[in-house]
KEKE-3310 file (N, C-alpha, C; in steps of 0.2 Angstrom, whole numbers, plus 5000, padded with zeros to 4 digits):
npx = (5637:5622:5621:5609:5603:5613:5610:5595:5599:5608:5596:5585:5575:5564:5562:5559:5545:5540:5539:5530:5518:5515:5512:5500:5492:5490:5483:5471:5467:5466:5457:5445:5443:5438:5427:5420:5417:5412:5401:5392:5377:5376:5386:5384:5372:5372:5376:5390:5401:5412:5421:5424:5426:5436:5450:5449:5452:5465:5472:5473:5480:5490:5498:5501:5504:5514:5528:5528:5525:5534:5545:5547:5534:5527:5527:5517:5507:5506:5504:5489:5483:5484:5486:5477:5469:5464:5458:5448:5439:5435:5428:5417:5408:5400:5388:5378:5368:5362:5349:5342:5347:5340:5328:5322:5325:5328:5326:5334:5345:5350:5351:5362:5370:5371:5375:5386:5395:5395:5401:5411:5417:5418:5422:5434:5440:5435:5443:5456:5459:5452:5455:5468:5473:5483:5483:5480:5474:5463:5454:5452:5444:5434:5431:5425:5413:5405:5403:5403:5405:5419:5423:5423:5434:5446:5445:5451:5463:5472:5474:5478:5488:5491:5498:5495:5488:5482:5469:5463:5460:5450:5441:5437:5428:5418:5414:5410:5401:5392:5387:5379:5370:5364:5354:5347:5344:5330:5323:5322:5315:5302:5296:5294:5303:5310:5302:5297:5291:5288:5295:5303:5310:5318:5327:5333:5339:5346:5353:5363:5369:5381:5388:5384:5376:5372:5363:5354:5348:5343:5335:5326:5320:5309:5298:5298:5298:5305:5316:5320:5322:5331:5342:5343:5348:5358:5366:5366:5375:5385:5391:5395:5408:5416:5416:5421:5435:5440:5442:5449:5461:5466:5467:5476:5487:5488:5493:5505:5513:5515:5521:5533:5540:5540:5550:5561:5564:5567:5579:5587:5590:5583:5569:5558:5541:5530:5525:5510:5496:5485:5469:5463:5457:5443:5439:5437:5427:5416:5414:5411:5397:5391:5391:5384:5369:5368:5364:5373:5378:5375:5361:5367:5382:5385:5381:5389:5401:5402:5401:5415:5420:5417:5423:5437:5439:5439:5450:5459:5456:5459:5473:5475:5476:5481:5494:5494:5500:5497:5501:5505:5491:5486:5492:5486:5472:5459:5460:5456:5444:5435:5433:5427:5415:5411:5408:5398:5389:5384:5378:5366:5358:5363:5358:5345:5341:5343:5336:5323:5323:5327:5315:5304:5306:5307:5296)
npy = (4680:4681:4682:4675:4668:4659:4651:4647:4639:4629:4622:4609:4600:4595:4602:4614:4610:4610:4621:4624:4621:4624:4636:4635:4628:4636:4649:4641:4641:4652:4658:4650:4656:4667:4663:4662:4672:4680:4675:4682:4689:4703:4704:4695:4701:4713:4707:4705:4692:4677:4680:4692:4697:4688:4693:4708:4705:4700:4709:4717:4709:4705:4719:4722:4714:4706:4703:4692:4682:4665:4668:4653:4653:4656:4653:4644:4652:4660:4649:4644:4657:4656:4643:4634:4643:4640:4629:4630:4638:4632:4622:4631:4629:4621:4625:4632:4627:4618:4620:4629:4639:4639:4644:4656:4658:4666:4683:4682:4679:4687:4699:4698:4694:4707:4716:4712:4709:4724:4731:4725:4732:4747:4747:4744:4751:4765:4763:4761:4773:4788:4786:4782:4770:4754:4741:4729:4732:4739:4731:4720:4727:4730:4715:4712:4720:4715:4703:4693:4697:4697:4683:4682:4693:4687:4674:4681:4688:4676:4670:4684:4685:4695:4709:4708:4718:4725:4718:4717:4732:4731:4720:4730:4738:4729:4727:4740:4746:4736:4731:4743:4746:4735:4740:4751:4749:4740:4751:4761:4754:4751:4765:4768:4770:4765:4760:4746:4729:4716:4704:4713:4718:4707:4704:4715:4715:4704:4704:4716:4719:4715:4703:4688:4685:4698:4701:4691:4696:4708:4707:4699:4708:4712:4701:4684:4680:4688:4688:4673:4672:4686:4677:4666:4675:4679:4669:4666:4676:4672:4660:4665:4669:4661:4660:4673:4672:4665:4672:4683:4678:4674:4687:4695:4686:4686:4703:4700:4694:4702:4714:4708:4704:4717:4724:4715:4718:4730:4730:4719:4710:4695:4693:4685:4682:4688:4675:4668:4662:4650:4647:4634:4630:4640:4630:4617:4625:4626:4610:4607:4611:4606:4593:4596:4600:4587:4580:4571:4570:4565:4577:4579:4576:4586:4598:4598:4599:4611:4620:4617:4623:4634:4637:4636:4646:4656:4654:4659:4671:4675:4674:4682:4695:4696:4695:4708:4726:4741:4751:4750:4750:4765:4769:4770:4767:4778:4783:4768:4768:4774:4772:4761:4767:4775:4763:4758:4768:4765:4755:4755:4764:4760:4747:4748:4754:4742:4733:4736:4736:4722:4718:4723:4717:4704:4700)
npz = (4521:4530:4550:4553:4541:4540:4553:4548:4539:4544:4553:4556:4548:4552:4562:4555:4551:4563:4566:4557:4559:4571:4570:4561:4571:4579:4572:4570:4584:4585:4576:4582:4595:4587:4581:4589:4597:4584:4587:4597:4599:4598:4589:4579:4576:4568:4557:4555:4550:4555:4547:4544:4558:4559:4552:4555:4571:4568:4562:4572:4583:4575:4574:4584:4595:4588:4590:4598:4594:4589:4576:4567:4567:4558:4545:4546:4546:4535:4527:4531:4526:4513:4507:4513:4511:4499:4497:4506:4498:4487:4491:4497:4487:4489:4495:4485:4475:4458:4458:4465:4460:4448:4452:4454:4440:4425:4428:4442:4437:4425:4432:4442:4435:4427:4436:4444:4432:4430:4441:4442:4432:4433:4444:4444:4435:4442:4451:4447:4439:4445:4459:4459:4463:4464:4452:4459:4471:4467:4461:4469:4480:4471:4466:4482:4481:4473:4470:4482:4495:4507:4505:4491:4491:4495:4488:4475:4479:4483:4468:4460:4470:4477:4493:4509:4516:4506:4503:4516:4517:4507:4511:4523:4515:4513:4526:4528:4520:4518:4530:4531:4521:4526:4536:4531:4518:4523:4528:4518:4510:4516:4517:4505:4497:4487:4476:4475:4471:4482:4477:4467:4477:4483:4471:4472:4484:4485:4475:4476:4488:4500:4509:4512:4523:4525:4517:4521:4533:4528:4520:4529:4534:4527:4520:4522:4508:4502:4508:4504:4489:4489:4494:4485:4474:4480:4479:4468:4462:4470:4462:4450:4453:4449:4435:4433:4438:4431:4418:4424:4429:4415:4410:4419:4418:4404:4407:4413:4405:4394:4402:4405:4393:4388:4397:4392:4380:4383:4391:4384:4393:4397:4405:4416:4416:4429:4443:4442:4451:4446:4446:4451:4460:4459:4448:4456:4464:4456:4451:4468:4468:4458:4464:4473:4469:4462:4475:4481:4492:4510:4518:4531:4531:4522:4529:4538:4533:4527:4539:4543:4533:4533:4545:4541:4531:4540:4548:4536:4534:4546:4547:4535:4543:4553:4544:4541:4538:4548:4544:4531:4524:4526:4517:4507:4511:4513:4500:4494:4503:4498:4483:4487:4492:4479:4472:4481:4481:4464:4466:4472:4464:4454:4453:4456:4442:4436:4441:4440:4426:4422:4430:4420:4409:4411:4419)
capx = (5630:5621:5622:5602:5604:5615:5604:5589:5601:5607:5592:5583:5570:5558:5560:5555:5540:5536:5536:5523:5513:5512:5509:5495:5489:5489:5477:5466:5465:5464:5450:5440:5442:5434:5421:5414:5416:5407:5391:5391:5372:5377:5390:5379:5365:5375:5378:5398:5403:5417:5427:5425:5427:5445:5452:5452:5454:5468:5476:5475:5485:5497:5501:5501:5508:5517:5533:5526:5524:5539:5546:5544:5527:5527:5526:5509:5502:5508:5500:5483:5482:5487:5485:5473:5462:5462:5454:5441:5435:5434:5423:5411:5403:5394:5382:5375:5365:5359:5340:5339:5348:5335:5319:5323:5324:5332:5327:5339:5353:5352:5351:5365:5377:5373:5377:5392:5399:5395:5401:5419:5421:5416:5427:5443:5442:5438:5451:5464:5459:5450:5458:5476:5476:5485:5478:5477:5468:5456:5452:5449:5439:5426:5428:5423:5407:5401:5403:5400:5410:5425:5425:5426:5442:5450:5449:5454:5466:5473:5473:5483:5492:5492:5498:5488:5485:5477:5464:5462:5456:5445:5437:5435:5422:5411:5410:5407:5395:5388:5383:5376:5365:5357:5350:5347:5339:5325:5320:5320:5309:5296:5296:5292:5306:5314:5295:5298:5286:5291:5300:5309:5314:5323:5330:5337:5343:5350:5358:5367:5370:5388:5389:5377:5372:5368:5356:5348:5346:5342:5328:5320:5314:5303:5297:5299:5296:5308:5323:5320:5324:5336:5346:5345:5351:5364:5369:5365:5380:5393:5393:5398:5415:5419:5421:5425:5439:5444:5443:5453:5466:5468:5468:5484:5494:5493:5498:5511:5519:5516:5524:5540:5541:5541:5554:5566:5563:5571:5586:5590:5588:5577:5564:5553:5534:5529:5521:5502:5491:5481:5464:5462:5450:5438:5436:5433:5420:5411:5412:5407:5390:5388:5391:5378:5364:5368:5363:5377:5381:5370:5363:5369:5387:5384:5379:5396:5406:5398:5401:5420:5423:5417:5430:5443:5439:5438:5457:5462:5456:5461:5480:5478:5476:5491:5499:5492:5500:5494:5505:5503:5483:5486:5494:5481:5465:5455:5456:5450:5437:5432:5433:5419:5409:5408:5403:5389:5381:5382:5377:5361:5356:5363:5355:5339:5339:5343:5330:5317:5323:5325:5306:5298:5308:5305:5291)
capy = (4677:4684:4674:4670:4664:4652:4649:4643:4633:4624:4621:4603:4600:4592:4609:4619:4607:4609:4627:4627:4616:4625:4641:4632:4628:4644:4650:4638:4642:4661:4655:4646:4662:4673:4660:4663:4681:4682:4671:4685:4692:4710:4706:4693:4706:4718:4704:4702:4683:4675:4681:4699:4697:4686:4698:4714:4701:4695:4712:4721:4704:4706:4725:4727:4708:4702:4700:4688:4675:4665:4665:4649:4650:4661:4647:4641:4657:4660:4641:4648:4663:4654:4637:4632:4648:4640:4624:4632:4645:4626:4620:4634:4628:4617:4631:4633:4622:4623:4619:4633:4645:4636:4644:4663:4659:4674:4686:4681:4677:4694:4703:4695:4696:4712:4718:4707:4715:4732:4732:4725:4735:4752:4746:4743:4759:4772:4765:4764:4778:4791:4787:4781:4763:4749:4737:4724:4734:4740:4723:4718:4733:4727:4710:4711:4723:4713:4695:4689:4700:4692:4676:4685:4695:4680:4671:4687:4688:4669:4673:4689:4686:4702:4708:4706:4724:4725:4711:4722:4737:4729:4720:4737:4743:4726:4729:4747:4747:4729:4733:4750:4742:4729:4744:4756:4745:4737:4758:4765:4749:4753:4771:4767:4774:4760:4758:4740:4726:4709:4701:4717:4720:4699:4703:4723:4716:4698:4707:4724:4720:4712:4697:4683:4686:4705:4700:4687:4702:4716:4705:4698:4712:4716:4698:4679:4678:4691:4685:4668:4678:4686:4673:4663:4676:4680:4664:4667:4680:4668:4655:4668:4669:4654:4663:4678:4672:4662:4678:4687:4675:4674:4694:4696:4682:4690:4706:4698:4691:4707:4718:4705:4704:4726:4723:4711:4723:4736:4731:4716:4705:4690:4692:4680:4686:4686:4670:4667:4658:4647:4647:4630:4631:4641:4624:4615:4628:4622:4603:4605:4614:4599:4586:4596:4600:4579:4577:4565:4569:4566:4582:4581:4579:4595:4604:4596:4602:4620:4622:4618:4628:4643:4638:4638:4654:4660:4652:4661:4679:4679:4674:4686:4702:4696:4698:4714:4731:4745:4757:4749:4754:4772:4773:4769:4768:4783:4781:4764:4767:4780:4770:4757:4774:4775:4756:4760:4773:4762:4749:4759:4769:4757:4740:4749:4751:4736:4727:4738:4734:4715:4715:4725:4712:4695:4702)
capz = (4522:4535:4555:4552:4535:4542:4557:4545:4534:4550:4554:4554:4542:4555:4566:4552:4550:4566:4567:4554:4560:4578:4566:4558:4577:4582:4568:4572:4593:4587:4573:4585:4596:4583:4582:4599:4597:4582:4588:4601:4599:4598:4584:4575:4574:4565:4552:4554:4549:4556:4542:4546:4565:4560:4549:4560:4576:4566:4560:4579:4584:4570:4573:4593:4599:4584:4593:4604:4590:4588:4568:4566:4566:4551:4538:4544:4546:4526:4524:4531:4522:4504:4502:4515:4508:4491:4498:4507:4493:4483:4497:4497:4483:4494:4498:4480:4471:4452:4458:4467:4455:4443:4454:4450:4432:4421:4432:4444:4434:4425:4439:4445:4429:4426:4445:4443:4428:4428:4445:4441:4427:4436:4452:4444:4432:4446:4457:4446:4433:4447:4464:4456:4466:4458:4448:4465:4477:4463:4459:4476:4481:4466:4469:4488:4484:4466:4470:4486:4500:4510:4501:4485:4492:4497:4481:4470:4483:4479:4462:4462:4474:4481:4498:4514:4518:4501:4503:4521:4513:4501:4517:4526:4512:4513:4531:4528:4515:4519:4536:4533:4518:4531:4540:4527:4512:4525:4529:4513:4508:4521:4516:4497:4490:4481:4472:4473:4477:4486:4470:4466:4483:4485:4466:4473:4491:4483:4470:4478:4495:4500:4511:4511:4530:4528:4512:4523:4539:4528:4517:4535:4538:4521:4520:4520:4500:4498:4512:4501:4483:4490:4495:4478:4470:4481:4478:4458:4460:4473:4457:4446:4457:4443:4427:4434:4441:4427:4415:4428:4427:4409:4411:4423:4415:4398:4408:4415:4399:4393:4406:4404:4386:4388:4402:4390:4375:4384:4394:4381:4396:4399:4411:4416:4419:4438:4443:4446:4451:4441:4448:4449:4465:4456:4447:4462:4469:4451:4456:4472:4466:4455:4468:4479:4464:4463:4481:4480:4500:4513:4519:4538:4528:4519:4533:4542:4528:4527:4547:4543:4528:4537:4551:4536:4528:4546:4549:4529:4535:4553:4545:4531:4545:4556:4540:4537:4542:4548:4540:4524:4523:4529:4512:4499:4513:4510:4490:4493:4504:4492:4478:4489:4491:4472:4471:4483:4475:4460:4469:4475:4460:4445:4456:4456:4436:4436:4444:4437:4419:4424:4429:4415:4401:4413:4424)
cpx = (5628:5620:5612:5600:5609:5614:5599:5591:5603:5603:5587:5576:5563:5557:5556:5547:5536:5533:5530:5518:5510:5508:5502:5489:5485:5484:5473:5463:5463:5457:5444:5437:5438:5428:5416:5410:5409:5398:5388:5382:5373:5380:5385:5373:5367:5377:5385:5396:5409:5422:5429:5428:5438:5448:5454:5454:5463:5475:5476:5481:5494:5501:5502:5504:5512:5523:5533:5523:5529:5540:5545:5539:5522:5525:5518:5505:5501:5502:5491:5481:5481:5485:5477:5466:5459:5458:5448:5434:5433:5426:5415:5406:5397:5387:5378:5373:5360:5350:5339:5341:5340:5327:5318:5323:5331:5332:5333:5344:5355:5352:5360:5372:5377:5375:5386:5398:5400:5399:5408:5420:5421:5421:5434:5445:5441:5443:5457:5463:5458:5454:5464:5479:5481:5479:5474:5473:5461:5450:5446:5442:5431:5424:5421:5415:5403:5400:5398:5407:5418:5425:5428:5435:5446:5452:5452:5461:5473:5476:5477:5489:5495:5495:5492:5484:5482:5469:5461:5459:5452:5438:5432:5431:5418:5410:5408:5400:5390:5383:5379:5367:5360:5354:5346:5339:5331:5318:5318:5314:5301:5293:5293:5297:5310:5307:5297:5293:5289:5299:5304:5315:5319:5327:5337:5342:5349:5355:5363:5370:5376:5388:5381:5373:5370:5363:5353:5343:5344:5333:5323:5317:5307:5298:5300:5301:5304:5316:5324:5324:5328:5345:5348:5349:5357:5369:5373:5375:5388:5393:5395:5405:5419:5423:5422:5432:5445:5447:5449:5460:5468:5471:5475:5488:5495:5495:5503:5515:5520:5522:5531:5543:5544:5548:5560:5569:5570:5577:5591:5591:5584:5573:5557:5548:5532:5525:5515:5501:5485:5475:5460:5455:5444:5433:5433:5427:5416:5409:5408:5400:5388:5387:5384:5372:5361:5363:5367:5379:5374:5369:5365:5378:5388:5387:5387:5402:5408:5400:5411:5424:5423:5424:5436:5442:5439:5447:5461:5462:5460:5471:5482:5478:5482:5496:5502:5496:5498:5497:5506:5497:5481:5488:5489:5472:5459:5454:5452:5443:5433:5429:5426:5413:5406:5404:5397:5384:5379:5377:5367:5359:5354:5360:5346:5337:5339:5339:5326:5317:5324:5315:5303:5300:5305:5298:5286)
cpy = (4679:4678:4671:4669:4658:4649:4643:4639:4628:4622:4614:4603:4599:4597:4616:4616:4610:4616:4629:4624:4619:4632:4642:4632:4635:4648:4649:4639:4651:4662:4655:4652:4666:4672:4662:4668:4682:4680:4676:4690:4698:4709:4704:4698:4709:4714:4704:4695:4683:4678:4688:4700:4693:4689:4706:4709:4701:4703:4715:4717:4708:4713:4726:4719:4702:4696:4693:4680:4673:4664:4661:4646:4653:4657:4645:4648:4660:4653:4643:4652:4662:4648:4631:4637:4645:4632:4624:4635:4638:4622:4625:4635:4625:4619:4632:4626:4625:4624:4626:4640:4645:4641:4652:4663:4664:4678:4688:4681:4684:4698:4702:4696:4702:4717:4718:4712:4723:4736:4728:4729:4743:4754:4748:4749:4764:4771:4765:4774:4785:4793:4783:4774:4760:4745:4732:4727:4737:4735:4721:4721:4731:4724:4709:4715:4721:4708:4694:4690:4697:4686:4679:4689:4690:4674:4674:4686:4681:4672:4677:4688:4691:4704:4708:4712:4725:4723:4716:4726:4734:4725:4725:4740:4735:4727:4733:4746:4741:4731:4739:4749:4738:4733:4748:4754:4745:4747:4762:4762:4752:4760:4770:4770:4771:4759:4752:4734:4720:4707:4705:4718:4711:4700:4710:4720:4708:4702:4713:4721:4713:4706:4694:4685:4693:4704:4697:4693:4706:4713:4701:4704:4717:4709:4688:4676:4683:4690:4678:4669:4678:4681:4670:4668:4679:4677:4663:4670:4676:4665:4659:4670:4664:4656:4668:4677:4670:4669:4682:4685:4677:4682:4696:4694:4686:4698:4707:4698:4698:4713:4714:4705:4713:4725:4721:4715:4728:4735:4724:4710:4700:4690:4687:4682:4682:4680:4669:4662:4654:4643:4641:4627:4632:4634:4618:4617:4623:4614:4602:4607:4609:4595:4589:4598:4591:4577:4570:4562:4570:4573:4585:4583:4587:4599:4604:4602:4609:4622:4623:4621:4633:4643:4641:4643:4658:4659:4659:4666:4682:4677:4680:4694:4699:4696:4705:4721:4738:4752:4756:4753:4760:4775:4775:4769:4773:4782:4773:4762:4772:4778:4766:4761:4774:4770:4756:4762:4770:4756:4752:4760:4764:4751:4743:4748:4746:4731:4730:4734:4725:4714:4717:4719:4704:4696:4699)
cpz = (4530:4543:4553:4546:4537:4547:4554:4543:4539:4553:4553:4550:4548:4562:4562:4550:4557:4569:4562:4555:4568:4574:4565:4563:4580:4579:4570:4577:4588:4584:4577:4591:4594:4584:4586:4600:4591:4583:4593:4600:4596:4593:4577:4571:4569:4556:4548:4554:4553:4554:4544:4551:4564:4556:4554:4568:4576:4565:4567:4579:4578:4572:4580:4598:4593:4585:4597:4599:4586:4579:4567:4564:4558:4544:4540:4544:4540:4525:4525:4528:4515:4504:4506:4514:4502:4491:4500:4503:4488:4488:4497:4492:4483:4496:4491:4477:4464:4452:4462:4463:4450:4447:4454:4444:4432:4424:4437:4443:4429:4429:4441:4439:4428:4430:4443:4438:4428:4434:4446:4439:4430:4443:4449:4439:4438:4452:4456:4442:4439:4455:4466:4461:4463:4459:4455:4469:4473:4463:4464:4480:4478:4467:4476:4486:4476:4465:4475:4494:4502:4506:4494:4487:4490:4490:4477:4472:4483:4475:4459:4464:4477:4488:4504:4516:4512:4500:4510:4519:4512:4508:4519:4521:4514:4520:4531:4525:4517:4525:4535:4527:4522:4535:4536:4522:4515:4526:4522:4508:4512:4518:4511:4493:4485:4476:4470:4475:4479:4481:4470:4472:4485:4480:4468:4477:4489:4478:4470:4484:4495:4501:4512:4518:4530:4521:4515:4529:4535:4524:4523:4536:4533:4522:4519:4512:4498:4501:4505:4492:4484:4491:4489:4474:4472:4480:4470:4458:4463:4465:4452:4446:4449:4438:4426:4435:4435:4420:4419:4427:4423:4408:4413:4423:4409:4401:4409:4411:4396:4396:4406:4398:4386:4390:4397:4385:4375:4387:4391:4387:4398:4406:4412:4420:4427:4438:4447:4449:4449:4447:4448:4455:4465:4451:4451:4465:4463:4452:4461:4472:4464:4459:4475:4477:4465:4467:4481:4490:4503:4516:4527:4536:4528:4523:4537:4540:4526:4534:4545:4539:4531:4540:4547:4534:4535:4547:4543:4532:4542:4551:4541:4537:4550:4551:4539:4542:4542:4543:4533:4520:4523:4521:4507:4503:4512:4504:4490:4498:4499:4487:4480:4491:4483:4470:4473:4481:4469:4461:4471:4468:4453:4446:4455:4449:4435:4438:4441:4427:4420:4425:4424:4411:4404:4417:4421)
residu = (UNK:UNK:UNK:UNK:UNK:UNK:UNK:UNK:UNK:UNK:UNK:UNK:UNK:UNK:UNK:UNK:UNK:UNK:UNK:UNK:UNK:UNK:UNK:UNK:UNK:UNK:UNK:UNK:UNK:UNK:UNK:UNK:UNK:UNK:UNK:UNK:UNK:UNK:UNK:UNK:UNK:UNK:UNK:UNK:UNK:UNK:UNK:UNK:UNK:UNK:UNK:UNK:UNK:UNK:UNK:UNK:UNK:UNK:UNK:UNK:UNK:UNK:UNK:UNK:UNK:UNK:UNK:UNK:UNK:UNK:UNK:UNK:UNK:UNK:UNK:UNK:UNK:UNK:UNK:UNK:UNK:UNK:UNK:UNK:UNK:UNK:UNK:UNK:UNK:UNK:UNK:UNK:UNK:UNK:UNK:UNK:UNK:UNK:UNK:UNK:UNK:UNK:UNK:UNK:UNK:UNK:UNK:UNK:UNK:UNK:UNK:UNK:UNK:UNK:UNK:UNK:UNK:UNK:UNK:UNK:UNK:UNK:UNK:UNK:UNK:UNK:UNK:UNK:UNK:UNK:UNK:UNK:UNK:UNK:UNK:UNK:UNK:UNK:UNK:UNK:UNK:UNK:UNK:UNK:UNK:UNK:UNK:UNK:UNK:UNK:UNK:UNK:UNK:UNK:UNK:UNK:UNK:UNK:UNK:UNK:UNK:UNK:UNK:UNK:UNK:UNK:UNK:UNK:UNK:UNK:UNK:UNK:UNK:UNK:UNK:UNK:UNK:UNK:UNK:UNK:UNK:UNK:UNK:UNK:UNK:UNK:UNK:UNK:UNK:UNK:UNK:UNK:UNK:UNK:UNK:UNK:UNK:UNK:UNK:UNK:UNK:UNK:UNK:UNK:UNK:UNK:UNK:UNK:UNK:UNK:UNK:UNK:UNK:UNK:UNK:UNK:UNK:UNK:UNK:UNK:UNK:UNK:UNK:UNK:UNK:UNK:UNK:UNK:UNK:UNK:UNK:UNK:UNK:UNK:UNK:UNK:UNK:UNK:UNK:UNK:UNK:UNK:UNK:UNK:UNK:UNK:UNK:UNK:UNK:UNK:UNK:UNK:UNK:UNK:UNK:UNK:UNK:UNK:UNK:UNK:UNK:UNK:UNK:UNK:UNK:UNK:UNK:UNK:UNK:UNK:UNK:UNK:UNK:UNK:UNK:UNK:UNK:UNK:UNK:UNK:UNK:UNK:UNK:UNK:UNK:UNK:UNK:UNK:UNK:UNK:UNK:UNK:UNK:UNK:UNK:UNK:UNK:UNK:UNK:UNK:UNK:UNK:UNK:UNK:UNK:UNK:UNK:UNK:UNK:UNK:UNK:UNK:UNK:UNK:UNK:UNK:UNK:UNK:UNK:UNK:UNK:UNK:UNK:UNK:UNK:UNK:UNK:UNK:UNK:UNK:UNK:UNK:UNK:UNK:UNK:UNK:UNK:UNK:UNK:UNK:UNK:UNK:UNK:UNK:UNK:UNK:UNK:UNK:UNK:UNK:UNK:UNK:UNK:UNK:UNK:UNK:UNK:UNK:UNK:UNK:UNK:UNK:UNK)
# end
């Protein structure tokens, strides 16, 4: 038995408590950090979140002053990244309401399904099948550019259970793409070459474009009516997180059991299928939409509520990138930025039919 196996074992319980709990601190100060940074004008503009900014913040930290953060603290900065992410991602339901899915109608919600799916199902065949990922970074890669950017990772990510430098990549395309959308979209609109008119253009830019803050930036600048759309329907595509997730699940358990049952077959051994996790948060984001359709909470709450979930999903990502390493990413980065190349173009090309054949059928 190794001397620091017997270290840990000697070890008091209420030392290990209290390293995860300086851990946990430590997030939080580096969180509250990122905070500041992202509110920065110049970053803001660009339409980085918190999440974005604590994520690379988080994996410089990890990869260039690692040493300098004692083990102990290791357990919380695990606890942020896992279990305090799976509270947050339940929390962000708060920001949806079905009154306002309800004001885009069909429209909206097709738009939004069909984006959704077609842009899973497209994601995770060319990055396993074309730019030979596994299944977990493919996933990711979709999730983050067909859902609802970083938050989308993050629950996949849950979920999975995948590593951190995974969830990293998959990142690193919704800022790529996400940001280059918020400049791009509002110019080609101008130009006329999306042949879109107010409506189509809140259905195209809600329904393509990644994070909720670069569909708000990239639709101010066509129109109010159409920022307003937009939103809704970005929102339309967050609440889909739900039974996406819940599909997904059911998905990677039965490959599990599968890939165990194979495994037992052959070496006459009992193996027991890798253990998930059961997407129990995704039912919570559901709750908390209802309790906020409800108006059961005052809306100064809400807004309380909505300020501190950020924080936490800010705490979740800036844990998962001092997770993350950099010589992990080096390995599979290019195929998957690739793969969020491919998404794009889809994202651009197959969004466009897509809102065009949404308007002629509901228009």
């Amino acid at each position: 038995m190794s001397t620091a196996h017997l270290t840990a074992s000697a070890a008091p319980a209420g030392s290990s408590t209290r390293g995860q709990l300086n851990g946990i601190l430590f997030v939080a100060l580096f969180a509250a950090a990122v905070t500041r940074i992202a509110s920065i004008p110049a970053i803001a503009g660009l339409g980085l979140s918190p999440l974005i900014v604590g994520i690379v913040a988080g994996a410089i930290y990890g990869n260039a002053l690692r040493d300098g953060m004692p083990e102990s603290w290791a357990a919380g900065v695990n606890f942020s990244a896992r279990k305090l992410l799976r509270i947050a991602v339940a929390f962000f339901g708060l920001r949806v309401s079905l009154q306002e899915i309800a004001q885009v109608g069909l429209p909206g919600l097709a738009e939004s399904v069909l984006i959704v799916v077609s842009t899973l199902v497209i994601g995770t065949w060319a990055g396993m099948k074309i730019m030979k990922l596994d299944r977990d970074t493919a996933l990711l890669t979709a999730a983050g550019s067909a859902i609802c950017g970083a938050a989308a990772v993050l629950a996949f990510e849950s979920t999975l259970q995948s590593k951190p430098h995974k969830s990293a990549m998959a990142v690193g395309s919704v800022v790529l793409f996400g940001t280059l959308s918020m400049f791009l979209y509002p110019v080609l609109f101008k130009a006329g070459w999306l042949h879109l008119d107010t409506v189509g253009a809140g259905l195209f830019f809600g329904g393509t474009i990644h994070e909720v803050a670069q569909v708000v930036g990239a639709a101010s600048n066509v129109s109010p009516e159409a920022t307003h759309i937009a939103t809704i329907v970005k929102m339309t595509r967050v609440m889909l997180l739900v039974p996406v997730l819940l599909v997904v699940g059911m998905w990677v358990n039965r490959s599990a059991r599968n890939a165990a049952a194979s495994a037992t077959a052959e070496d006459g051994k009992q193996h027991a299928p890798r253990k998930l996790a059961i997407p129990w948060f995704a039912l919570g984001f559901l709750a908390f939409v209802v309790i906020n359709s409800l108006h059961v909470l005052p809306e100064s709450t809400t807004s309380t509520l909505n300020m501190l979930d950020t924080f936490a999903l800010t705490m979740a990502m800036t844990a998962l990138g001092i997770e993350t390493r950099i010589a992990q990413i080096r390995q599979a980065g290019p195929r998957a930025l690739t793969t969020g190349f491919i998404l794009y173009v889809w994202l651009i090309a197959g969004g466009l039919g897509i809102t065009w054949t949404v308007q002629h059928l509901f228009g």
